[in-house]
C-alpha angles and dihedrals in degrees: 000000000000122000130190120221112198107208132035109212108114099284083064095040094046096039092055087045094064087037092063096045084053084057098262122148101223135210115182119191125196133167090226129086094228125024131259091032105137124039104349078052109081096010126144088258088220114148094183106151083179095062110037116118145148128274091225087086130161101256095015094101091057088041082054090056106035092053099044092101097039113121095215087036120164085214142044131179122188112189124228142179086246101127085208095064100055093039084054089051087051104064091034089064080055094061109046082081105124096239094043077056103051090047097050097043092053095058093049087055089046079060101033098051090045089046091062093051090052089046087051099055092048089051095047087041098051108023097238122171112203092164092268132199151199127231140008124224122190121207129214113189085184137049087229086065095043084052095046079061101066105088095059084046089067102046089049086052093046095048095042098249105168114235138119127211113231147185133259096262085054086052100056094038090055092049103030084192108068120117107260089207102054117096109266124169097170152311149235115229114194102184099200106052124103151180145206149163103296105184080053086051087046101041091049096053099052084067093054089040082054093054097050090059105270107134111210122215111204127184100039141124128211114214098175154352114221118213117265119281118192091343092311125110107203117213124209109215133174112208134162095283098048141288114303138163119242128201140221143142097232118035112187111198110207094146095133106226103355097072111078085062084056092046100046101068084053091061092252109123109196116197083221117140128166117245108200118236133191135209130191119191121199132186117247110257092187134357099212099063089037126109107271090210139344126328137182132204107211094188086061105020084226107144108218102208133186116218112171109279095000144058128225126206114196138176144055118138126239121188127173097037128095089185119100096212122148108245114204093219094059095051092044081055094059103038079052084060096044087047105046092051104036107014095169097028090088155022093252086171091061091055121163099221125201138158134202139180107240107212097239125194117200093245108041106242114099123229121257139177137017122001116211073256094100116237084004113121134195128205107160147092098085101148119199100336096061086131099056089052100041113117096021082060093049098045099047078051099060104039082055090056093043087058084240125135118265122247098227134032106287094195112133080015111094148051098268080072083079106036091261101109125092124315111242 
């Protein structure tokens, strides 16, 4: 049976992989010329299962207003006359209720912690390195944001995550580096989160994913996908040697933010609007004074992450713009973080700088599995935390296109959540 897969970050690359191992043959198009180039590409690289959890959080609403005017803000929203935007803050509203976030979040830990056994076993299967490493550590300066954290302390304490909340001194103990002089009213340590360097991960598995037979199509753009006719999707693509239709019974869309656009003429309207994101990496100036693992400053939600001989700084939150424009606030907000916590660790003056638009769904969880287009997929809408659910989403994926049981609960995690999955 052949399958095509639209998007190549590493949903699209995790989720033909699996395909592959299911029996598919495998086509994956992407309008890049190299995987994992928009938003897997300048991400935090956190895989914290422990952590993951929606934006549509009890407190963040007022966050997002006390800290519009700010001139170092996590977040920024810039208002427009784009009707998607407001109907999408609507429902997200909705969703920032304490029990619409506990169950969200839970269903985003059921996947995430899924996602790194999966990630395991491909590391231990196919010998791949990301820079991996071990540990996450989340900082409060205050104790308001020590106190906005409870509720996800409690659901760490009622599903057995391990973690601990420490002091300052353990703080500083667990990550030598840390500035002695910043504000720090505590931290929570999750011992068994991780991170790593996901466009390497991704890169590295589309050569494995070569060599098994999927044949990637890069520089290509999809314009549209056609409704079945007699079991076969038909996708509209535009390539180097002209525009041509290719064919196939099941069609997967895990193009980001792109996708909702591919998805509306077929009568399927995905909540699905892109949250700009920004990354700054800087070279290591000297080890000794640099992160260990993985941080996060909870203040900023900026994620402090160590990857060999560099540092990234990821986060901020931009909603209202389409444009991927790098805003100097934002960057001056993350080199802040970096040099608040580890002032003589980097270069900060030599930054990398990139920015991304994160596909964001009002309630947190992504979509994953059969439209009531028949033979159509999602996987798609994973926010900010794509890279934690990578190759669980992949994998459920595949098993639902393969017609095979899936190996957790998928309850809140398909389409079905919003009234897209299969008519009954």
């Amino acid at each position: 049976m052949r399958a095509i897969v639209i998007g190549a970050g590493v949903i699209g690359v995790c989720s033909a992989w699996y395909l592959r191992e299911a029996g598919f043959e495998v086509t994956v198009l992407d309008r890049r010329a190299s995987p994992a180039q928009e938003t897997s590409f300048g991400n935090a690289g956190v895989i914290a299962p422990g952590y993951v959890t929606p934006w549509a959080a009890p407190g963040m609403p007022a966050k997002v207003l006390r800290t519009l005017f700010a001139s170092t803000s996590p977040v920024v929203f810039r208002p427009s006359a784009d009707p998607a935007m407001w109907r999408w803050i609507a429902r997200w509203l909705g969703e920032c209720r304490l029990e619409r976030y506990r169950v969200n979040k839970l269903r985003m830990q059921r996947l995430a912690f899924y996602s790194r056994a999966c990630l395991h076993q491909l590391r231990d299967q196919l010998q791949i390195d990301y820079e991996q490493s071990q540990g996450y550590l989340q900082l409060f300066r205050t104790e308001r944001d020590l106190d906005m954290a409870r509720p996800a302390l409690a659901l760490l304490r009622e599903n057995a995550v391990p973690h601990r909340v420490i002091d300052a001194a353990e703080c500083r103990r667990l990550e030598p580096g840390l500035a002695p002089d910043t504000a720090l009213a505590g931290g929570l340590h999750l011992p068994e989160d991780e991170s790593g360097n996901c466009p390497m991960f991704t890169r590295r598995l589309r050569q494995f994913a070569e060599a098994a037979g999927v044949r990637f199509q890069m520089d290509t753009t999809v314009h549209g996908i056609g409704a079945p006719r007699d079991g076969v999707l038909s996708v509209s693509v535009r390539c180097q040697g002209g525009d041509s239709i290719l064919r196939a019974p099941h069609v997967v869309v895990a193009a980001g933010v792109a996708s909702a656009a591919l998805l509306r003429p077929l009568g399927l309207r995905v909540p699905l609007y892109p949250v700009k994101g920004y990354s700054a990496t800087v070279p290591v100036r000297d080890a000794l004074q640099a992160p260990l693992a993985a941080l996060m400053d909870e203040s900023y939600k900026v994620a402090i992450t160590r990857m060999g001989n560099r540092i990234r700084l990821a986060g901020t939150a931009e909603l209202g713009s389409r444009k991927l424009d790098l805003r100097q606030a934002a960057v001056r907000t993350l080199l802040k973080v970096g040099r608040d916590w580890f002032p003589g660790a980097a270069n900060y003056g030599e930054a990398s700088l990139w920015t991304g638009a994160r596909p964001m769904l009002p309630d947190g969880p992504p979509l994953i599995g059969a439209t009531d287009v028949p033979g159509l997929f999602l996987n798609l809408g994973h926010g900010s935390t794509g890279w934690a659910m990578a190759c669980g989403s992949g994998k459920l994926l595949a098993a639902q296109v393969a017609g095979a049981a899936a190996e957790i609960d998928l309850e809140g995690l398909t389409p079905d959540r919003y009234g897209l999955g299969p008519r009954r």
